[in-house]
TIKOL-956431 format. One record per residue (C-alpha): residue in one letter; x, y, z. Coordinates in steps of 0.2 Angstrom, whole numbers, padded with zeros to 4 digits, always signed. Layout:
<recs>
aXYZ/...
</recs>
This chain:
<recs>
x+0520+0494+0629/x+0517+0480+0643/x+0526+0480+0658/x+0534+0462+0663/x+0518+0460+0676/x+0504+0464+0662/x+0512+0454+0652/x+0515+0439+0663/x+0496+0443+0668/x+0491+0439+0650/x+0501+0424+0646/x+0495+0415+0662/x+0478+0421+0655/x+0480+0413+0638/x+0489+0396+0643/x+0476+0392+0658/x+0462+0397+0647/x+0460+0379+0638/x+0457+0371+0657/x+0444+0384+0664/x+0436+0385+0646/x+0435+0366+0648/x+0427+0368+0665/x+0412+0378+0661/x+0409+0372+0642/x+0393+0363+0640/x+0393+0349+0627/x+0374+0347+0624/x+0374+0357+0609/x+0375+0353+0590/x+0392+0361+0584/x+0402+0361+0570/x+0421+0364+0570/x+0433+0374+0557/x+0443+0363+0552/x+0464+0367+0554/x+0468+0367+0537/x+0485+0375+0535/x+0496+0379+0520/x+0487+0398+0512/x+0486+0393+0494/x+0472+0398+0486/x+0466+0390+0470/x+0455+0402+0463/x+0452+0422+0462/x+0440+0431+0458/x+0444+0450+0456/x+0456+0447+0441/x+0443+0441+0428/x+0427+0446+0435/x+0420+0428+0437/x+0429+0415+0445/x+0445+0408+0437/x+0460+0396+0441/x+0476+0406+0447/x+0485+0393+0432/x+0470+0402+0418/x+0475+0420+0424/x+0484+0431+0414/x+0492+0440+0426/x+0498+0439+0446/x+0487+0438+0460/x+0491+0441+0478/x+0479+0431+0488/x+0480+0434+0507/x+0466+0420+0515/x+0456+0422+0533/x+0468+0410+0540/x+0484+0419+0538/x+0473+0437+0543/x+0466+0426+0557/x+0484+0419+0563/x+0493+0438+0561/x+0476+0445+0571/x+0476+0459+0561/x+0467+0472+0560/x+0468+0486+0548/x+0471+0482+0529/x+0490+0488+0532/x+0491+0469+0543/x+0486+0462+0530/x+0496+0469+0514/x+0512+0466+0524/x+0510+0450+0516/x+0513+0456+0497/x+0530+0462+0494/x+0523+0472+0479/x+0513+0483+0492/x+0522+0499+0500/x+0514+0508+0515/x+0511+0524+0513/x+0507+0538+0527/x+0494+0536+0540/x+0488+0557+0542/x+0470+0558+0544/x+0468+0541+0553/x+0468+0533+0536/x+0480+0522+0526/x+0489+0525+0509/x+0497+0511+0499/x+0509+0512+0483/x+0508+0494+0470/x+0521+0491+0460/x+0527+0507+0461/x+0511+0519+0458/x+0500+0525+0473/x+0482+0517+0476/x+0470+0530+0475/x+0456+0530+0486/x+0441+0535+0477/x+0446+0521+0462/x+0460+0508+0469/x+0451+0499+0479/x+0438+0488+0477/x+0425+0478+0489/x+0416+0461+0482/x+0420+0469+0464/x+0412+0485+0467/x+0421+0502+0468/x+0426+0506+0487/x+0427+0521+0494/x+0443+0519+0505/x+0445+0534+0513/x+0443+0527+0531/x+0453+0512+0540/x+0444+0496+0532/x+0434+0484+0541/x+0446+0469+0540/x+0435+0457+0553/x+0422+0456+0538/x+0434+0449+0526/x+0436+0433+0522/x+0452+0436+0509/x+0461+0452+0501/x+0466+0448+0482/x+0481+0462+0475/x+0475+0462+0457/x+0493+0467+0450/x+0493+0478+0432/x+0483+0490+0424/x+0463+0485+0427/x+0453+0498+0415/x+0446+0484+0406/x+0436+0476+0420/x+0434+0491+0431/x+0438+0506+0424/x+0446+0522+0431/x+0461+0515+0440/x+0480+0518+0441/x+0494+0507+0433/x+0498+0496+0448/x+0485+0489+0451/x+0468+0486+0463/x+0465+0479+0478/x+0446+0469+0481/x+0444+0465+0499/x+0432+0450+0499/x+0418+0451+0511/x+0414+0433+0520/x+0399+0422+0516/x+0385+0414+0525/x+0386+0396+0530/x+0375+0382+0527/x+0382+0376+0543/x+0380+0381+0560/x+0397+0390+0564/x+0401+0402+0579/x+0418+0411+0582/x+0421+0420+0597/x+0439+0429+0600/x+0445+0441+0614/x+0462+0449+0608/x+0474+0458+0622/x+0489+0468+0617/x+0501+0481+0618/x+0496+0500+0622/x+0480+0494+0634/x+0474+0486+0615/x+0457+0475+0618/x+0446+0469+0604/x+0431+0457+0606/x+0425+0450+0591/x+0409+0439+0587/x+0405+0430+0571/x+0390+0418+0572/x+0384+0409+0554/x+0371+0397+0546/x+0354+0393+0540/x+0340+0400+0547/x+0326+0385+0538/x+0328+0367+0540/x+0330+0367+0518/x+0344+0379+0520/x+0338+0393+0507/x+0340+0406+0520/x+0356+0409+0528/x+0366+0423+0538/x+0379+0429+0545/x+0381+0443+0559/x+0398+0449+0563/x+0403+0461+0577/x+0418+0469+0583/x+0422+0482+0597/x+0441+0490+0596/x+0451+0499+0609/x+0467+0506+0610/x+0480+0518+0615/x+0499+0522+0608/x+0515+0520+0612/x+0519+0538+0608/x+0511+0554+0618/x+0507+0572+0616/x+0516+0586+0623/x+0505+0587+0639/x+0511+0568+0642/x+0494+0563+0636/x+0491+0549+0625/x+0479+0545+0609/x+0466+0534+0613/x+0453+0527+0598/x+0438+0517+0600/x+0430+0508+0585/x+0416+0498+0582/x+0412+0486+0566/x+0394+0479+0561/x+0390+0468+0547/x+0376+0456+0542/x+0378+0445+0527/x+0360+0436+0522/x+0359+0424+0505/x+0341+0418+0500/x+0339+0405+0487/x+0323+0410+0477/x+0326+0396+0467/x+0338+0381+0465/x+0345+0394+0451/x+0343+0410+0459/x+0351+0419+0473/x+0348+0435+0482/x+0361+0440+0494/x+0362+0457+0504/x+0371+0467+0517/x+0371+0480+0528/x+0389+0484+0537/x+0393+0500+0547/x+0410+0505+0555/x+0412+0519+0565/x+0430+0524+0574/x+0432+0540+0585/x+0451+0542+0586/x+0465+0555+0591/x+0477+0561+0579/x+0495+0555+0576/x+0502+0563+0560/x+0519+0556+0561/x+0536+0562+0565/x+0547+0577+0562/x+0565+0572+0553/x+0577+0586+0547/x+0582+0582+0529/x+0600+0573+0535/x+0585+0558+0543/x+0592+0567+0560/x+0576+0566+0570/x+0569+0581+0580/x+0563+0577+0599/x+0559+0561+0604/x+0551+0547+0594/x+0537+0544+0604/x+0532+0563+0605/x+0517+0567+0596/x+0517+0585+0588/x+0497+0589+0586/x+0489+0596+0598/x+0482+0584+0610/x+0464+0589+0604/x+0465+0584+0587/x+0451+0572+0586/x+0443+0562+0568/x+0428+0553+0570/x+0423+0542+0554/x+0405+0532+0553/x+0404+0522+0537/x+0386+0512+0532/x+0387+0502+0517/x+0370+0494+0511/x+0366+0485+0495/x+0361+0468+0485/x+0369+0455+0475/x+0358+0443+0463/x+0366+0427+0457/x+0357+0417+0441/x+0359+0402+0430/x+0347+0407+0416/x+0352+0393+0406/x+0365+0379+0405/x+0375+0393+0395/x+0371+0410+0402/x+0375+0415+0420/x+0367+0433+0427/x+0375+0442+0442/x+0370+0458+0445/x+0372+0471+0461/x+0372+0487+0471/x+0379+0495+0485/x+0375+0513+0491/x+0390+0519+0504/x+0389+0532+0517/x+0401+0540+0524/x+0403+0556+0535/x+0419+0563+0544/x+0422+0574+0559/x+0440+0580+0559/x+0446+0592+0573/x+0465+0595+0568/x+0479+0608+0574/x+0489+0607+0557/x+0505+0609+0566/x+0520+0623+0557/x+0538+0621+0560/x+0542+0637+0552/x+0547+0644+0570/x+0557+0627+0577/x+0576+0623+0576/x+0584+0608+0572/x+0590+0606+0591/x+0570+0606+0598/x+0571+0622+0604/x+0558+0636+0597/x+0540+0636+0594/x+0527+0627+0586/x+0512+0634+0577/x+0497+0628+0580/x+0477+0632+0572/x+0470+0620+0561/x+0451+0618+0558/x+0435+0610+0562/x+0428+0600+0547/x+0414+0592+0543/x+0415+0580+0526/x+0401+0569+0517/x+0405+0558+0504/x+0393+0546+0496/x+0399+0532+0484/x+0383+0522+0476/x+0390+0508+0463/x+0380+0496+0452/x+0384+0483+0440/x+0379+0472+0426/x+0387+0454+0421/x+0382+0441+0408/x+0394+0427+0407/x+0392+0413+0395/x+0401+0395+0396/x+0401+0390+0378/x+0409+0383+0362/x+0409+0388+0346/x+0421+0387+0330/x+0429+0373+0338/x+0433+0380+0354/x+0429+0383+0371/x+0424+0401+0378/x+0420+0410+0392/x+0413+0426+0388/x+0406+0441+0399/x+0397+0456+0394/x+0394+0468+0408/x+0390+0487+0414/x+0397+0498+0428/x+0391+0513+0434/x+0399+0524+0448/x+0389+0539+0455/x+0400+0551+0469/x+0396+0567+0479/x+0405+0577+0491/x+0399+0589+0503/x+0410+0599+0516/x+0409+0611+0529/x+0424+0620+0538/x+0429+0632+0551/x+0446+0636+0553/x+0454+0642+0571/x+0466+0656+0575/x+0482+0650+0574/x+0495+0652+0590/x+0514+0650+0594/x+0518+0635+0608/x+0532+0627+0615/x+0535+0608+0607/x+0530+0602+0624/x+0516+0613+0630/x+0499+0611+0631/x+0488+0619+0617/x+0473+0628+0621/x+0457+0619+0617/x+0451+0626+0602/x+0429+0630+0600/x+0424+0627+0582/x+0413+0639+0574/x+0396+0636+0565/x+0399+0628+0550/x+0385+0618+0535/x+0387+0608+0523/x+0389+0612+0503/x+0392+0604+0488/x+0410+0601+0483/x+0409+0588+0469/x+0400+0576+0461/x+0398+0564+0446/x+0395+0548+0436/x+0404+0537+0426/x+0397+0522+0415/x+0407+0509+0410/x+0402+0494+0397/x+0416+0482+0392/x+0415+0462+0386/x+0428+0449+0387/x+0432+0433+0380/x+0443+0417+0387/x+0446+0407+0372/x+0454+0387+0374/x+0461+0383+0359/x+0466+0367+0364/x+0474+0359+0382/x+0491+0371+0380/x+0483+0388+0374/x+0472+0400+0379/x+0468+0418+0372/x+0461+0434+0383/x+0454+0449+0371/x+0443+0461+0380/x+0440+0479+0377/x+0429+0492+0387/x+0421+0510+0383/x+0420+0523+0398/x+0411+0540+0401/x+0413+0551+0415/x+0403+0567+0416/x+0407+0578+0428/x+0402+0599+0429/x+0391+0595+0412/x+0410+0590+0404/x+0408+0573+0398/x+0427+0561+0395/x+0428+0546+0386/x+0440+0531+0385/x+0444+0515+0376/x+0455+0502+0385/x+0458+0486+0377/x+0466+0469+0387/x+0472+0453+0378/x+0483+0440+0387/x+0489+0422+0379/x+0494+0408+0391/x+0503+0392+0387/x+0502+0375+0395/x+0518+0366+0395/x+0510+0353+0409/x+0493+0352+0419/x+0499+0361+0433/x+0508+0373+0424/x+0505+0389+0414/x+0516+0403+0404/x+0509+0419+0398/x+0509+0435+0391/x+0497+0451+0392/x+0495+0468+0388/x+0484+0480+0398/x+0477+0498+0396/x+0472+0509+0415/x+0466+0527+0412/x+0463+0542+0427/x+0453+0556+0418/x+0462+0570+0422/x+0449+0585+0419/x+0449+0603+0415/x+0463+0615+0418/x+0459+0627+0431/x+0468+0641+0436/x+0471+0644+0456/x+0488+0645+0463/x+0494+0648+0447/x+0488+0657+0430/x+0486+0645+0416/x+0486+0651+0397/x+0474+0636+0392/x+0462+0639+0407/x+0446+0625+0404/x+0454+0616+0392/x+0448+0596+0392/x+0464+0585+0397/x+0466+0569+0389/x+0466+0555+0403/x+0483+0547+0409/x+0486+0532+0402/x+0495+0517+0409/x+0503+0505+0397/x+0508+0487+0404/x+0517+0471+0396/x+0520+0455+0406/x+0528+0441+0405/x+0527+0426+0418/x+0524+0410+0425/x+0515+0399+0435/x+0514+0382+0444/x+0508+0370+0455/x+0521+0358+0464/x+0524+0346+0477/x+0506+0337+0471/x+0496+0353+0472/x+0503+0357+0489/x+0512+0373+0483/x+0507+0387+0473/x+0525+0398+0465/x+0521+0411+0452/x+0533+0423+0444/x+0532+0439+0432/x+0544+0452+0424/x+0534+0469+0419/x+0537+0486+0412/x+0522+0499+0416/x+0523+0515+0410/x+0510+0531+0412/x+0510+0543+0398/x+0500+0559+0398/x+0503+0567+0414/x+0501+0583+0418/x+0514+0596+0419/x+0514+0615+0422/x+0525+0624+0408/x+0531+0643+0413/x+0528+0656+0397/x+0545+0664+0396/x+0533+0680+0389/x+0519+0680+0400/x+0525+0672+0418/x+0509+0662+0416/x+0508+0643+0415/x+0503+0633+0400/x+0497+0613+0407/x+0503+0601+0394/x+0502+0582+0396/x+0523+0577+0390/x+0524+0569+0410/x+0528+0550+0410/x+0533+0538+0423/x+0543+0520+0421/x+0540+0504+0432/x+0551+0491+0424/x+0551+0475+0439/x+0551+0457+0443/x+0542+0448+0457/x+0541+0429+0462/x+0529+0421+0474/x+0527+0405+0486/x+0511+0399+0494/x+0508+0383+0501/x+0515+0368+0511/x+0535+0364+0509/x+0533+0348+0520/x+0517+0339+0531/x+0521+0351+0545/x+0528+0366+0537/x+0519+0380+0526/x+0524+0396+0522/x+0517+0412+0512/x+0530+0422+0505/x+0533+0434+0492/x+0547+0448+0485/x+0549+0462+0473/x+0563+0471+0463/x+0557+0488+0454/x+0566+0499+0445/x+0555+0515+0446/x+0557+0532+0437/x+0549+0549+0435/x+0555+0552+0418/x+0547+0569+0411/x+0543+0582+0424/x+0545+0600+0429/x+0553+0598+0445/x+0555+0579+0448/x+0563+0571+0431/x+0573+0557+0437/x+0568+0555+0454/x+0561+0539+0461/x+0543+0538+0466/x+0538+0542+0486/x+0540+0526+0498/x+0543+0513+0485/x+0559+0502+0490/x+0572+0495+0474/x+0569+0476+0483/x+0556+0472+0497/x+0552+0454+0502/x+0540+0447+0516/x+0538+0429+0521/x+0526+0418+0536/x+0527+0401+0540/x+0521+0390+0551/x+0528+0375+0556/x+0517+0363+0567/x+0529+0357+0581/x+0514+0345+0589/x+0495+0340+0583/x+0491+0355+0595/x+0505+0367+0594/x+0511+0378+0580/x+0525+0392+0578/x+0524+0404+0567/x+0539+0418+0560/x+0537+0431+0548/x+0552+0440+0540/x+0547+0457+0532/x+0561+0465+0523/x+0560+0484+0514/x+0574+0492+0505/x+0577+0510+0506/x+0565+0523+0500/x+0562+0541+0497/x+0550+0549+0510/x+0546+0567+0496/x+0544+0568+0479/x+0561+0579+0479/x+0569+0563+0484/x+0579+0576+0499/x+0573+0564+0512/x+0579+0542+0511/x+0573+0531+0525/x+0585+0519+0527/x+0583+0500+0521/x+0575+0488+0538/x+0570+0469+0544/x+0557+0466+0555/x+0555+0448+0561/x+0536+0443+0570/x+0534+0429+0580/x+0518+0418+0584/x+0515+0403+0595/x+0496+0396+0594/x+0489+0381+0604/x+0474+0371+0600/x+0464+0362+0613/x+0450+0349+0605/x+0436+0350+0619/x+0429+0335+0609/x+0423+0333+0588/x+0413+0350+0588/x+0424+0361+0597/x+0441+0369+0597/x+0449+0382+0607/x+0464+0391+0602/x+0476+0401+0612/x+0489+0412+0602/x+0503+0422+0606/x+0512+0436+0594/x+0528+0447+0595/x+0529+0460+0582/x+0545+0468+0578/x+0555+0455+0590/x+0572+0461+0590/x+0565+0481+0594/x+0569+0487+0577/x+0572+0505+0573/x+0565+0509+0559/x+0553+0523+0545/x+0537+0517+0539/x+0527+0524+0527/x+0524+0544+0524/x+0532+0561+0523/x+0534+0577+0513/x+0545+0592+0514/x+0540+0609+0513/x+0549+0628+0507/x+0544+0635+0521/x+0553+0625+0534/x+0571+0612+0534/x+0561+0597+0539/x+0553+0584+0534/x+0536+0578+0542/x+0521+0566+0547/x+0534+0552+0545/x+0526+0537+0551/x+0539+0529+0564/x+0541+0508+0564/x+0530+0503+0581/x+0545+0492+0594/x+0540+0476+0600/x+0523+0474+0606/x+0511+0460+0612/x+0493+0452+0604/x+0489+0436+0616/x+0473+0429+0609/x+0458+0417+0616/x+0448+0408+0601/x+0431+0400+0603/x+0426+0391+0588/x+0411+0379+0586/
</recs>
């Protein structure tokens, strides 16, 4: 946290920068400003239909979180940003990663994730300084992009070149000795414009308000890279393509210890690894989009994006098998070195034609997807020891370890769709797509069909219906911990059924953008381990199913001339319904009601406030449902001035609180275990801390 002479330090920085930056700013130069343009709505999405469509045509709700509310929270990790979607639940942070749940159903990381429509590998934190938005597509997505879980997607939407001259320089300060420096610069590189590019740069540091038992505290430096560059070919023809590379070297924080009644062990701000545990993730993704207008009918985008990304992880893995619940005891201590390779290579296909025939009007796409993953790893584990909570654990030396193959395959996905206007109140959605995944030489295959109907009772209003398929492949049986009778038998994929109902509109002349939905998702074919009374051994069957029935209502827009807000709130009624262990239990970290709102409200022409409410009921931190985090509301608080040097420049000082009132409270993550009374890396709520902000922008 600051102390009161840090923080004093930093807000006399940020008020007295408008004067000194007036001082020593030359004017001579040809700039162009960003406009302040305040309110969050967005018209359009484009991760929902795989081509760019009206929210008011979409069958379905879209969360659409903009740069300017990303740029006015100055976050910086993707859990910043989908704060602002109550149908978003956090999930843990081991690993220096983070883990999400939507609309009740975890986001994987190999298929729940998407980045400019390809498949992401999101094992890593993301790169939020090279978005420009983050679109929650909610509901099952196998039509469009294949293997995916019921809930939903999320497509983080990289930013563009310019044709203008634009340049943004930010210095942020914070809490925990928190500095990050960020450089954007964009525009056209010819005086005819065909060539433009972007370059983004970004270098991270930070600390934590918590500490290891030696008193020492985790520390994390990170650097992001990106360069965006579009070339018109043609006045038809677009090639665009980007290199973008991230690379964080950060201690480890696993969470909290909590014995099962929510009392928790030792302080909250101690750390349990051991102070040496270390993950150092480089990320490079590389690839190439092509956009063409063959005709005044057909459209052709094509792309490809190879990712690589390599992980060292220096972890203790500590054991509470030896500690009582008062502190006293010991902890174990070994863990590993390990040494992962993932590569994610992702190509795709689309042909979209604007047309009529048989006396209507269709929009019609034809596309291809193909997915190809490999893994290799490499690991050394270390001799484990018994230590105090608070003592200092030996550093550990890591044995020679190589790299070998741990899994790999290709899926191929080919699907076409069809938005039908039947006349100006109805429109009709029927898509269906074909999937193969080979894996091992084991080829599965899948059908997944879409169709939605929407009704237009006004032009700035829409009603609709839609059902949706998902599918996760879920392999061959394989016997390990346990002997199964029906070892190498195909499983049929899980399937993930969805109807929806809502509604939405645009009010207060377009200012404001609400949406409502009521759903009911549920995920047949899960896998569950059956005992043979005869035998001991296991039988996997596929009788598992889980139940999502919910409603959800959403705001985004402007409620007066000075006040706009972005808000949005969730009720889920979420069951495990057939399992072996868990029947009847409630999934991990997903509330019965969560809301979340930010506003702005612009006080002056210069100065405006923002507050943000986040509210998130109770919610089970293990699948046993033994350990319940208690229901909490956080309030934010933001103050931004804007200076106008003259027509082509503006500088902007900000000011944030997070957690103003110094909340209590459990984030995301947990899990229990036999062997011990406790349950673990349980991610605890940060208190209030601090961003102050300088803003250059040409």
């Amino acid at each position: 946290m600051f102390t009161k002479s840090q923080l004093a330090l930093v807000i006399g920085a940020v008020l007295a920068t408008p004067a000194v930056v007036a001082e020593t700013m030359k004017t001579d130069e040809h700039m162009v400003v960003e406009g302040r343009d305040y309110g969050y709505k967005a018209d359009t999405n484009t991760g929902a239909m795989r081509m760019e469509a009206t929210q008011l045509e979409t069958p379905g709700q879209i969360a659409i979180i903009d740069e300017q509310l990303i740029d006015e929270q100055r976050a910086s990790t993707l859990g910043d940003v989908l704060k602002n979607d109550a149908s978003v639940s956090a999930g843990g942070t081991s690993r220096n990663r983070e883990r999400f749940s939507l609309r009740g159903f975890e986001v994987q990381s190999s298929s729940g994730f998407l980045r400019d429509g390809h498949q992401h590998w999101s094992h890593y934190r993301q790169p939020v300084e090279l978005l420009e938005r983050v679109e929650v597509v909610k509901g099952p997505s196998g039509l469009l992009y294949g293997v995916s879980a019921p809930g939903g997607l999320i497509n983080m939407v990289t930013k563009k070149p310019t044709y203008d001259t634009q340049v943004t320089v930010s210095q942020d300060i914070g809490s925990n000795d928190h500095s990050r420096t960020t450089v954007d610069v964009s525009g056209a590189l010819n005086d005819d414009e065909t060539l433009r590019a972007r370059t983004i740069i970004s270098k991270e540091s930070y600390s934590s308000w918590r500490t290891y038992g030696d008193g020492s505290k985790p520390q994390t430096e990170r650097l992001v890279a990106g360069l965006f560059v579009d070339y018109d070919l043609t006045d038809d023809v677009t090639v665009s393509v980007h290199y973008d590379k991230t690379n964080d070297e950060g201690s480890v924080d696993s969470g909290a210890l909590y014995t099962l009644d929510g009392q928790r062990v030792g302080s909250k701000e101690h750390i349990w690894d051991a102070q040496w545990s270390k993950i150092e993730n480089d990320v490079e993704n590389v690839g190439f989009n092509v956009n063409a207008n063959l005709s005044d009918v057909w459209t052709l985008n094509t792309g490809f994006n190879y990712q690589d990304f390599e992980r060292i992880d220096v972890e203790s893995y500590p054991s509470f098998a030896n500690l009582n619940p008062d502190g006293s005891g010991t902890v174990t201590q070994g863990g590993n070195y390990r040494h992962d390779k993932w590569r994610f290579r992702t190509g795709y296909l689309d042909l979209v034609a604007d047309t009529n025939f048989a006396g209507m009007d269709h929009k019609v796409l034809f596309g291809g997807n193909w997915l190809g993953y490999s893994y290799e790893r490499g690991m050394h584990s270390f001799n484990s020891g018994e230590y105090a909570p608070g003592a200092t654990v030996p550093v550990q030396v890591p044995g020679e370890t190589n790299l070998a193959p741990k899994g790999r395959y290709d899926t191929w996905g080919f699907y076409a769709q069809d938005m039908m206007t039947l006349n100006d109140q109805w429109q009709l959605l029927a898509g269906v797509r074909f999937d193969r995944k080979v894996q091992d030489g084991v080829a599965e295959e899948n059908v997944a069909p879409k169709l939605g109907v929407i009704f237009h009772p006004a032009d700035n209003g829409s009603i609709y219906a839609s059902y949706s398929e998902s599918f996760e492949p879920q392999g061959q049986v394989s016997s390990g911990s346990r002997t199964y009778i029906n070892d190498g038998e195909l499983l049929d994929a899980a399937i993930g059924k969805a109807y929806e109902v809502g509604t939405k509109w645009e009010l207060l002349d377009e200012r404001l953008f609400v949406s409502g939905a009521l759903f009911d998702i549920t995920q047949e074919n899960i896998e569950l381990d059956v005992e043979d009374p005869a035998s001991g051994d296991y039988v996997v069957t596929q009788g598992g199913q889980q139940e999502h029935r919910g409603a959800e209502l959403a705001a985004q827009g402007f409620l007066t001339d000075k006040w706009s807000l972005s808000g949005s709130a969730m009720y889920i009624d979420a069951e495990i319904k057939n399992h072996e262990t868990y029947a009847g239990n409630r999934p991990v970290d997903v509330p019965e009601f969560a809301a979340t709102v930010w506003s702005t409200y612009a006080a002056t022409n210069d100065v405006d406030v923002n507050l943000g409410v986040i509210y998130e009921g109770s919610r089970y931190g293990d699948e046993a449902n033994t350990f319940k985090k208690d229901a909490y509301t956080r309030v934010d608080m933001g103050l931004a001035y804007t200076y106008k040097y003259d027509a082509d420049l503006d500088m902007i000082a900000r000011f944030t609180v997070e957690n103003l009132f110094d909340t209590d409270y459990l984030a995301g993550g947990g899990s229990t275990s036999s062997k011990h009374q406790y349950a673990e890396d349980v991610v605890v709520g940060e208190g209030r801390n601090y961003m102050a902000t300088v803003q250059i922008k040409y």
